[in-house]
C-alpha positions as CSV (number, residue, x, y, z in Angstrom):
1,X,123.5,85.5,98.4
2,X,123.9,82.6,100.6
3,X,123.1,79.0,100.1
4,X,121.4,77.6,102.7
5,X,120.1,73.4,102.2
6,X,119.5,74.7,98.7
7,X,117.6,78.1,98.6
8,X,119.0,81.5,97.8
9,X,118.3,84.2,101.3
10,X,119.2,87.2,100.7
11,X,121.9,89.2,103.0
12,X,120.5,91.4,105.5
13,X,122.5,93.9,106.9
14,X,121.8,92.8,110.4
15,X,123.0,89.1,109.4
16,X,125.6,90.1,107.5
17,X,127.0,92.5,110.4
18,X,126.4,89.1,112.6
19,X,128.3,87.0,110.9
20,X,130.8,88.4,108.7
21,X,132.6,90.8,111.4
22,X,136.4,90.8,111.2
23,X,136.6,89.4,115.1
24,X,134.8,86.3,114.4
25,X,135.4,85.5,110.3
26,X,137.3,82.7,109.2
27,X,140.0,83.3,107.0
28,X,140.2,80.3,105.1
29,X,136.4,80.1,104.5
30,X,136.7,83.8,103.2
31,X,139.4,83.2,100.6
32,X,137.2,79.9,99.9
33,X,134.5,81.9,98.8
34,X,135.8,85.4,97.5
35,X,138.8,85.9,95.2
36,X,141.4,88.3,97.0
37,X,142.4,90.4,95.6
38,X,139.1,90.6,93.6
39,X,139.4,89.3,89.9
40,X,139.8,91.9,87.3
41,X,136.1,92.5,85.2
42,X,136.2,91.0,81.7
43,X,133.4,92.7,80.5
44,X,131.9,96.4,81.1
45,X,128.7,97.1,82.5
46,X,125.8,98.1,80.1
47,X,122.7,100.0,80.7
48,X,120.0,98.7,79.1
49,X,117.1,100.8,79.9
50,X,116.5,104.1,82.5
51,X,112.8,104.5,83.8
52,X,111.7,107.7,85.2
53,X,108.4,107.3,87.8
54,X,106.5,110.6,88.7
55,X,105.9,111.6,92.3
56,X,104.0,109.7,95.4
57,X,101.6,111.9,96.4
58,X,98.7,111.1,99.4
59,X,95.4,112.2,99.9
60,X,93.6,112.0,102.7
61,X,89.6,113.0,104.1
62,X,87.2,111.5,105.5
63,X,84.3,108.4,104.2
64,X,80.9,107.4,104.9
65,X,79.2,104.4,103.6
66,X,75.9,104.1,103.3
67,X,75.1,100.5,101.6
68,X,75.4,97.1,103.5
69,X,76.3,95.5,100.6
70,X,79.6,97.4,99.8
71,X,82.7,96.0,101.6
72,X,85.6,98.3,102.2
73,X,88.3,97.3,99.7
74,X,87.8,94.6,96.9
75,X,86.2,91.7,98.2
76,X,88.3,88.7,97.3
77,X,88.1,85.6,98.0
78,X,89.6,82.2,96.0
79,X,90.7,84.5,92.6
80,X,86.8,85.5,92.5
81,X,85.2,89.1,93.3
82,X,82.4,88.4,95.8
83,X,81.1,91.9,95.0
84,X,80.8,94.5,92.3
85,X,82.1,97.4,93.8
86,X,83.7,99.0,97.2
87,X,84.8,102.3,98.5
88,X,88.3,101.8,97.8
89,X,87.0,101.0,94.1
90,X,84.6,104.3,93.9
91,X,86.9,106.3,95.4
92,X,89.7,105.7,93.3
93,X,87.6,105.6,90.5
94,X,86.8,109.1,91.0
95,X,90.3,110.3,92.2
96,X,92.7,108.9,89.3
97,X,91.8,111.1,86.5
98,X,92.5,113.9,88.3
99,X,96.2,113.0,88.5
100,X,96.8,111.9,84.9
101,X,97.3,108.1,85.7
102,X,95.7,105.9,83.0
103,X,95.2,102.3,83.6
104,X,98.0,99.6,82.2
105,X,100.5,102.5,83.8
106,X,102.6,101.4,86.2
107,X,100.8,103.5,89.2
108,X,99.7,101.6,92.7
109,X,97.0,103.0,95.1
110,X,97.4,101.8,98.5
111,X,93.9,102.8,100.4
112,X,94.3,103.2,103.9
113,X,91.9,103.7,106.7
114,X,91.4,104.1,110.1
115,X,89.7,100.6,110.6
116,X,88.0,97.7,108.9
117,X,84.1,97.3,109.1
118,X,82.3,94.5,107.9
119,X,80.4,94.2,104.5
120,X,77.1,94.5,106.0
121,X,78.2,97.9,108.6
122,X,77.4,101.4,107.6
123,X,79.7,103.8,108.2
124,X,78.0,107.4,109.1
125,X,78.3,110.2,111.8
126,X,81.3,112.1,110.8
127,X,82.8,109.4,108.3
128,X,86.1,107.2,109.2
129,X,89.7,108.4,108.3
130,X,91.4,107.5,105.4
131,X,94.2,108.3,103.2
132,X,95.5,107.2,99.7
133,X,98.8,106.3,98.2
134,X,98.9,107.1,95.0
135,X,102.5,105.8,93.5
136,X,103.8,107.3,90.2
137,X,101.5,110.0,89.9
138,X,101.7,112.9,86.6
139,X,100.8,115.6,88.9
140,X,101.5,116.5,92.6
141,X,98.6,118.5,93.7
142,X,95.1,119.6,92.8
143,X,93.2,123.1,93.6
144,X,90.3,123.4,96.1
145,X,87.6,123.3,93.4
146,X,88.8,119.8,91.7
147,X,88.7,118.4,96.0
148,X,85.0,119.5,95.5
149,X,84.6,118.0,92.3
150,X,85.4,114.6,93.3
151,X,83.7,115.0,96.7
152,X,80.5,115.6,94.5
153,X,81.2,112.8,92.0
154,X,81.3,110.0,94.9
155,X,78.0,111.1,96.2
156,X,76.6,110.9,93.2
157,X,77.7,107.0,93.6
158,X,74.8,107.2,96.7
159,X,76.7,104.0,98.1
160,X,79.5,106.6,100.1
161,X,80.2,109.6,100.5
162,X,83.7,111.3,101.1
163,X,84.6,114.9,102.6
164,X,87.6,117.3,104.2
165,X,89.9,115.5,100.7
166,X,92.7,117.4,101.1
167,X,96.6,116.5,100.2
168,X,98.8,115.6,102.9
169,X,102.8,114.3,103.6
170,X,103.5,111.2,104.2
């Protein structure tokens, strides 16, 4: 950590590399900041806690949306939701249970498409890319029929429609 007009930076490798090389490092300035040879610990390292996550798995198909009213991800703006629901919302509504993630878990889903369209766009034709990130999941795949299944239970939404849900690397 270095000091700089008082805020902590953190070290990068790059700046650390820079500036700390044995051809250009002062000596003085060194022993100035670092003990050498280092002291000798006076207490031992404890573990306080070990926390096991589950596997990152992605998923990935293709959406259409259907309402002009629906914005893409969760419409924001000023701590306020502007709108009830989106296709990142209904989508991973319908996608969660499927890989045992409960809500107050510490999971993350990062929705990504190919794209942004605007609140009052449809999407059809063949549907725009996406994928999903699904971070800390209980399981690492699902079967053919349970793709289906959520397929069928975002139609039923009638706001989008998703298809080709398949698992994919990263």
């Amino acid at each position: 950590l270095i000091r700089k007009k008082d805020r902590s930076e953190i070290i990068s490798r790059s700046y650390f590399e820079k500036n700390f090389n044995p051809e250009t490092m002062d000596v003085v300035k060194l022993r100035k900041a670092f003990s050498i040879p280092p002291d000798i610990p006076t207490s031992t390292m404890r573990l306080d806690k070990i926390e096991f996550t589950g596997p990152t798995v992605f998923l990935a198909g293709r959406y259409n949306k259907f309402s002009r009213k629906l914005s893409q991800t969760p419409w924001i703006v000023g701590g306020k939701r502007l709108a009830e629901n989106s296709v990142e919302d209904i989508m991973v509504e319908a996608i969660l249970p499927h890989f045992k993630v409960t809500s107050g878990a510490d999971t993350s889903v990062t929705f990504m498409s190919s794209g942004r369209e605007d609140v009052d766009v449809r999407c059809l034709g063949k549907g725009r890319p996406f994928a999903l990130e699904i971070v800390n999941a209980q399981r690492e795949t699902l079967d053919a029929s349970t793709f289906k299944e959520i397929e069928e239970k975002v139609r039923l939404s009638a706001l989008i429609s998703i298809r080709d849900l398949q698992m994919v690397q990263r």
